[in-house]
GULUM-572098 format. One record per residue (C-alpha): residue number from 1; chain; y, x, z. Coordinates in steps of 0.001 Angstrom, whole numbers, m for minus. Example, Ala and Ser with C-alpha at 12.3 -4.5 7.8 and 13.67 -1.06 7.14 Angstrom:
<pts>
{nr 1, kette A, y m4500, x 12300, z 7800};
{nr 2, kette A, y m1060, x 13670, z 7140};
</pts>
This chain:
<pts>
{nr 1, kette A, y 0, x 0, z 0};
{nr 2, kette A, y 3930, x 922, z m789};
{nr 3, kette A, y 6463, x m653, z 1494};
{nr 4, kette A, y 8995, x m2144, z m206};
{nr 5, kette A, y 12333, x m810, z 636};
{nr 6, kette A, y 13014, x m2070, z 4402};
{nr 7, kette A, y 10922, x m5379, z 4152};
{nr 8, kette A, y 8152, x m6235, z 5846};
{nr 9, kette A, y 6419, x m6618, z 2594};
{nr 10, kette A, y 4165, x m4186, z 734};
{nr 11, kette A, y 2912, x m3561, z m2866};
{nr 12, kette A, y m842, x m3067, z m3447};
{nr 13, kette A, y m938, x m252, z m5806};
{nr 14, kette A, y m4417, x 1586, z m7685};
{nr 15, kette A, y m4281, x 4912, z m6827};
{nr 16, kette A, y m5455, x 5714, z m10926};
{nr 17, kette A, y m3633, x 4013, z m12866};
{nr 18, kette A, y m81, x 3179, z m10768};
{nr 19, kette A, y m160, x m414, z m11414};
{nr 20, kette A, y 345, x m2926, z m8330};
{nr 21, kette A, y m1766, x m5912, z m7790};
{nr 22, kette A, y m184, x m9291, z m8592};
{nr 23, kette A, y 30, x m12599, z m9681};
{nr 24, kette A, y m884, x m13525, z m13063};
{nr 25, kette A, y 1188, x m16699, z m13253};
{nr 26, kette A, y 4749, x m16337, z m12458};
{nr 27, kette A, y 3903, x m19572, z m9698};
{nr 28, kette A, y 1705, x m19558, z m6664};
{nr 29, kette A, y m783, x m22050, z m5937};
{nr 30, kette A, y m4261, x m22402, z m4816};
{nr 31, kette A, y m6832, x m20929, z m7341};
{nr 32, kette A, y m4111, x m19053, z m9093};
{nr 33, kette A, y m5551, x m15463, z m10474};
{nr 34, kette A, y m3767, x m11861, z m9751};
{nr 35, kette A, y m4628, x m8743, z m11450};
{nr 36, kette A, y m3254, x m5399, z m11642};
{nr 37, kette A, y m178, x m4928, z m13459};
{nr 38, kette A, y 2531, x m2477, z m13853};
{nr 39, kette A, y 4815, x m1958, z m10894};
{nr 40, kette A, y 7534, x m3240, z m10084};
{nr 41, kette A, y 9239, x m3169, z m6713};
{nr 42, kette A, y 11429, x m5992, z m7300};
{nr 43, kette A, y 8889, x m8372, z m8961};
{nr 44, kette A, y 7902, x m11274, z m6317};
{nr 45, kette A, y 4860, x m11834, z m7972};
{nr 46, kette A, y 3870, x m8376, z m6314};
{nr 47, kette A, y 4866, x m8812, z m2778};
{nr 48, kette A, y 2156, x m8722, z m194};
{nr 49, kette A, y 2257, x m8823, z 3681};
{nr 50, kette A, y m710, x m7336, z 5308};
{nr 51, kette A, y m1565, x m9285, z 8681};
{nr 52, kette A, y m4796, x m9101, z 10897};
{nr 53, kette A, y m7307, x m11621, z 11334};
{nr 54, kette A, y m7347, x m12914, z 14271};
{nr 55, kette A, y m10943, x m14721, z 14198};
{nr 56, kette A, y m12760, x m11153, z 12562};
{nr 57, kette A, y m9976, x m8606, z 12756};
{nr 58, kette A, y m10125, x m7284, z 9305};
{nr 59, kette A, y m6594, x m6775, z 7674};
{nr 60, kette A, y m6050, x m9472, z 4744};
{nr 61, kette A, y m3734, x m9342, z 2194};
{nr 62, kette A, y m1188, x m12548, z 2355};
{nr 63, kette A, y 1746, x m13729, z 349};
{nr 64, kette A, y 5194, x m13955, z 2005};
{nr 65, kette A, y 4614, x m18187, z 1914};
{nr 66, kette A, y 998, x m18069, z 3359};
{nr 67, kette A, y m1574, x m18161, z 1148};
{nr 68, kette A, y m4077, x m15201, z 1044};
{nr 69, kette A, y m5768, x m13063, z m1388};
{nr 70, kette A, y m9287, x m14274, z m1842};
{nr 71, kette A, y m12376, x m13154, z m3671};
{nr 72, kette A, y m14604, x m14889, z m5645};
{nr 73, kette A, y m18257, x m15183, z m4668};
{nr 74, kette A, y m19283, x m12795, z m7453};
{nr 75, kette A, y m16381, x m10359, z m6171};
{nr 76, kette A, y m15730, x m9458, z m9500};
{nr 77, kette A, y m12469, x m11848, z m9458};
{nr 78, kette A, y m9141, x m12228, z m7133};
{nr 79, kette A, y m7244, x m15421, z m6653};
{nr 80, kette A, y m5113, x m17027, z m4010};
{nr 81, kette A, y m6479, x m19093, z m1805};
{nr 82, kette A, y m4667, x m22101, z 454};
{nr 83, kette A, y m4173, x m20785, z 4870};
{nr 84, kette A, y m7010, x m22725, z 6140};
{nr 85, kette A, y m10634, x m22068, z 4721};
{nr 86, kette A, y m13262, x m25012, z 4579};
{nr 87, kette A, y m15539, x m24962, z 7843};
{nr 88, kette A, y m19295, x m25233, z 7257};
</pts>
């Protein structure tokens, strides 16, 4: 992660190729895809808090509004997903 300027947010960047992780869709929603595009600091699309878990712990990625970066069940995809996850 890169903080951006003296917000709490971050970008998630790959360490390769430079680009930052991000929304594909210039809109946020439930089910909407991200991917890794070029960076850009000033691009909301790329703007990611980091904030613990307080159930398991583990760090998650989550946009400034609330929802969170999910993976698919494959794990070969990335989407947002809503604050609240189904209970089983």
């Amino acid at each position: 992660t890169q903080k951006i300027g003296s917000t709490a947010s971050d970008l998630v960047i790959d360490k390769d190729s430079g680009d930052a992780l991000g929304l594909i869709e210039d809109k946020l929603e439930i089910g909407i895809e991200v991917n890794l595009t070029p960076s850009h600091e000033n691009d909301p699309t790329q703007k990611w808090d980091l904030v613990t878990d307080k159930k398991t712990g583990w760090m998650k990625l989550k946009k400034p509004n609330g929802f969170f970066l999910e993976s698919s069940d494959c794990g070969n995809n990335l989407f947002i997903q809503g604050m609240y996850q189904k209970m089983s």
